[in-house]
C-alpha positions as CSV (number, residue, x, y, z in Angstrom):
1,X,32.5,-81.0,9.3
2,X,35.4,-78.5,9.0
3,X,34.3,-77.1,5.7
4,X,30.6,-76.7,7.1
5,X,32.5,-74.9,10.4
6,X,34.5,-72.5,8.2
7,X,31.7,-71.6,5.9
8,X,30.0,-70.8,9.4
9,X,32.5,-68.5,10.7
10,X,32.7,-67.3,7.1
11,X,29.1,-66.4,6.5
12,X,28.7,-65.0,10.1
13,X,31.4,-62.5,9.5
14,X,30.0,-61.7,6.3
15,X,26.6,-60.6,8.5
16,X,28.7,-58.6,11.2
17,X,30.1,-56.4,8.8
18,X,27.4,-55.8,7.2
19,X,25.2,-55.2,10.3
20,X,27.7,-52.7,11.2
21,X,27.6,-50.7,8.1
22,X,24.2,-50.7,8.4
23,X,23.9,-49.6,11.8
24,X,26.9,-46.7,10.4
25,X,24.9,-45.5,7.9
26,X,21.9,-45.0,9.8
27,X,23.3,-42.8,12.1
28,X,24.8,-40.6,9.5
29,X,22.0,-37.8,9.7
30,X,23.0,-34.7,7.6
31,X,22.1,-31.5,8.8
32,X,22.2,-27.7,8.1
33,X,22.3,-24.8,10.4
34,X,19.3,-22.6,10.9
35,X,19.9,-19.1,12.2
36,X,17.5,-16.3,13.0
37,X,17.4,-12.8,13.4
38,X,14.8,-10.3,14.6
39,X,15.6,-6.6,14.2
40,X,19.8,-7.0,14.7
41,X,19.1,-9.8,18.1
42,X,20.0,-13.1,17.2
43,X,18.5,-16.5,18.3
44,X,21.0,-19.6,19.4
45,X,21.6,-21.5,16.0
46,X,19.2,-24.3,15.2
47,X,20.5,-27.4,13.6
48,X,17.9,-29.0,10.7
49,X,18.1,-32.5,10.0
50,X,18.0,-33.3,6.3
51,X,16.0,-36.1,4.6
52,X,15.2,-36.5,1.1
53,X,14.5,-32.8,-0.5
54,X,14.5,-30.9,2.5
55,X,13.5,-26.9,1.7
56,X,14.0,-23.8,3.8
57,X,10.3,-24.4,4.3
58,X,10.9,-27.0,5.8
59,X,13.5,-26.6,7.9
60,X,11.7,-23.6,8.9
61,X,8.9,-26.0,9.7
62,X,11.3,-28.0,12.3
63,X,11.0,-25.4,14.6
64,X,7.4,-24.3,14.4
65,X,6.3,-24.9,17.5
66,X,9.1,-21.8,18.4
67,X,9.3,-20.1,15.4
68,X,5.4,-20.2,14.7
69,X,5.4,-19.5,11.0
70,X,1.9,-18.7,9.2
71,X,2.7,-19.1,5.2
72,X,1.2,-17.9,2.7
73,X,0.5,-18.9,-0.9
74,X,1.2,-16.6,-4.1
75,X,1.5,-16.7,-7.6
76,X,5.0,-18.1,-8.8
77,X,5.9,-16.9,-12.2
78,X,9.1,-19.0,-12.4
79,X,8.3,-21.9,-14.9
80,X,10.0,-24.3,-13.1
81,X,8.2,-24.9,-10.5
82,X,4.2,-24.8,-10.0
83,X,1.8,-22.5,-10.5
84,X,2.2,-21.5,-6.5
85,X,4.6,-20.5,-4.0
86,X,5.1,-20.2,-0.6
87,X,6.4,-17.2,1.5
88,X,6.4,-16.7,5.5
89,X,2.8,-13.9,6.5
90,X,4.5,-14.0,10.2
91,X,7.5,-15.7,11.8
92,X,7.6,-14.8,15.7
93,X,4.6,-13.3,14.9
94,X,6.5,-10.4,12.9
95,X,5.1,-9.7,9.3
96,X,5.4,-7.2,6.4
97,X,5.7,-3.6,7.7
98,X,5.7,-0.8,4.9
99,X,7.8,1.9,6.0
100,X,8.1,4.2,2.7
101,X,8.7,8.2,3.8
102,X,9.2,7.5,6.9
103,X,12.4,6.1,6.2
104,X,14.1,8.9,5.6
105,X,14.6,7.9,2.2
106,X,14.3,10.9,-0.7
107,X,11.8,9.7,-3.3
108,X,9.4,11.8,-6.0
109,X,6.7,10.7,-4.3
110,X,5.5,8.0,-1.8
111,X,2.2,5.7,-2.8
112,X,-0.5,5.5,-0.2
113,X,-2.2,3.2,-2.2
114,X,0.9,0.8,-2.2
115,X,2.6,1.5,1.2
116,X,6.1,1.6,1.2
117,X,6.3,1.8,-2.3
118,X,7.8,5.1,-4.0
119,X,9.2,6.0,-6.9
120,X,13.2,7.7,-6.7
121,X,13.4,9.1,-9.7
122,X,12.5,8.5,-13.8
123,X,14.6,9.1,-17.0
124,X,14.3,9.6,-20.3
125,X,15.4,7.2,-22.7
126,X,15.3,6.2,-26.2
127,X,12.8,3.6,-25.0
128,X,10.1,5.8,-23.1
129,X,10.1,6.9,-19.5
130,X,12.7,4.6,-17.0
131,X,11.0,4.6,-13.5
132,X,13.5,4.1,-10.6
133,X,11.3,2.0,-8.3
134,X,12.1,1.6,-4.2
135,X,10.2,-0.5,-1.9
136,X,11.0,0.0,1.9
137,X,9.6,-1.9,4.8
138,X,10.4,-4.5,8.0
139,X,10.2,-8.0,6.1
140,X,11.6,-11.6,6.4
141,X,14.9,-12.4,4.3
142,X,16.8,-15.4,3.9
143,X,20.3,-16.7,2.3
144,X,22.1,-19.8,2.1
145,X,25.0,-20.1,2.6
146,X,25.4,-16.0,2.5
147,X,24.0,-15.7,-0.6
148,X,19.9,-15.4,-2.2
149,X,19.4,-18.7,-3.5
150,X,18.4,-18.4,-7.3
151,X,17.5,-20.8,-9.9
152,X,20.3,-21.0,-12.1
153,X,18.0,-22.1,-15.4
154,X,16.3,-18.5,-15.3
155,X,17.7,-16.3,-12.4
156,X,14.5,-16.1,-10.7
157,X,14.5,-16.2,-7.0
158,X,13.7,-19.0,-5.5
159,X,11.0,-19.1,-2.6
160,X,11.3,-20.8,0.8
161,X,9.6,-24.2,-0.6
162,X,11.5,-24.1,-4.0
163,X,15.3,-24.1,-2.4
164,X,16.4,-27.9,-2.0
165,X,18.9,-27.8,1.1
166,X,22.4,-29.8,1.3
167,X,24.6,-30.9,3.9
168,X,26.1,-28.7,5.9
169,X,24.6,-25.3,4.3
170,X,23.4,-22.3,6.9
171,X,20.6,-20.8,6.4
172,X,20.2,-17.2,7.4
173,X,16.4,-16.2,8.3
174,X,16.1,-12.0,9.0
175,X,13.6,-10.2,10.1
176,X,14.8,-6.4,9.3
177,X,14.2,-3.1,7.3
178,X,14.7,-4.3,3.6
179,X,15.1,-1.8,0.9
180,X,14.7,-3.0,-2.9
181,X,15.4,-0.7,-5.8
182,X,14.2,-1.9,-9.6
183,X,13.9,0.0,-12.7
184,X,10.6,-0.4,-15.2
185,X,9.3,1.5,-18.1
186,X,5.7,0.1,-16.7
187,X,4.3,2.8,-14.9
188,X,1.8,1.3,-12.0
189,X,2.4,2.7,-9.2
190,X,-0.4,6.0,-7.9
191,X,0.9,8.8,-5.5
């Protein structure tokens, strides 16, 4: 009767702690921190719960119902990942707004077949012709963590859907005038 009552008390203790650890582990959400900016006006941070292989998509996602995202597909060119990518059309209802001349911005000439695109300047080289490409224009950025995420294999950029979020990492969604500079010897771009 005694070794029946200790293996009782013995096996019910065994139950409570694990019950408890269960119970402990269930409420250990992790989470990362969502912040947004519209033209230099920030919103109140947003915190993003994390389950399984949560993306800036998704976390964008969390918050649709304020945020309103529209997303839409393009081609990805980073081998990867699939054959198509997402990026944000609208957030807030604010999209991709060429600028080009109007910013200010000195350039050979400005494309009004591509707007916002320009050309700065070109160069001579061994190679052929070196174009000094600019794009200017309102558009959605993000960083994690203060920095663009990339894929490490490659150095591609990765897209909203592509970057796998950890705990704790602050994700930094702006809406803002975004000017990009690249250099090709492809010449595409008409005046």
């Amino acid at each position: 009767m005694r070794t029946a009552k200790k293996l009782t008390a013995l096996l019910l203790a065994v139950v409570m702690v694990l019950a408890m650890s269960v119970s402990a582990f269930a409420t250990d959400n992790s989470t990362a921190t969502l912040k947004v900016s519209v033209i230099g006006f920030a919103d109140p941070d947003r915190t993003v719960t994390l389950t399984g292989t949560t993306t800036v998509k998704d976390a964008i996602d969390q918050y649709a119902s304020e945020l309103a995202p529209v997303w839409k597909t393009v081609t990805n060119s980073n081998p990867n990942f699939g054959a198509t990518a997402y990026v944000a059309e609208t957030i807030y209802g604010e999209g991709t707004t060429p600028i080009g001349s109007d910013s200010g911005i000195t350039a050979q000439f400005w494309s009004s077949q591509y707007p916002g695109y320009g050309i700065e300047s070109t160069e001579t080289t061994s190679e052929g012709t070196l174009y000094h490409y600019i794009y200017v224009g309102y558009d959605w950025v993000y960083t994690v963590n203060g920095e663009t995420p990339v894929d490490a294999a490659n150095g591609y950029q990765l897209y909203m859907d592509q970057c796998v979020l950890t705990a704790g990492d602050s994700i930094e969604l702006t809406y803002d005038v975004q000017t990009t500079r690249w250099t090709s010897y492809d010449y595409w771009l008409t005046a």
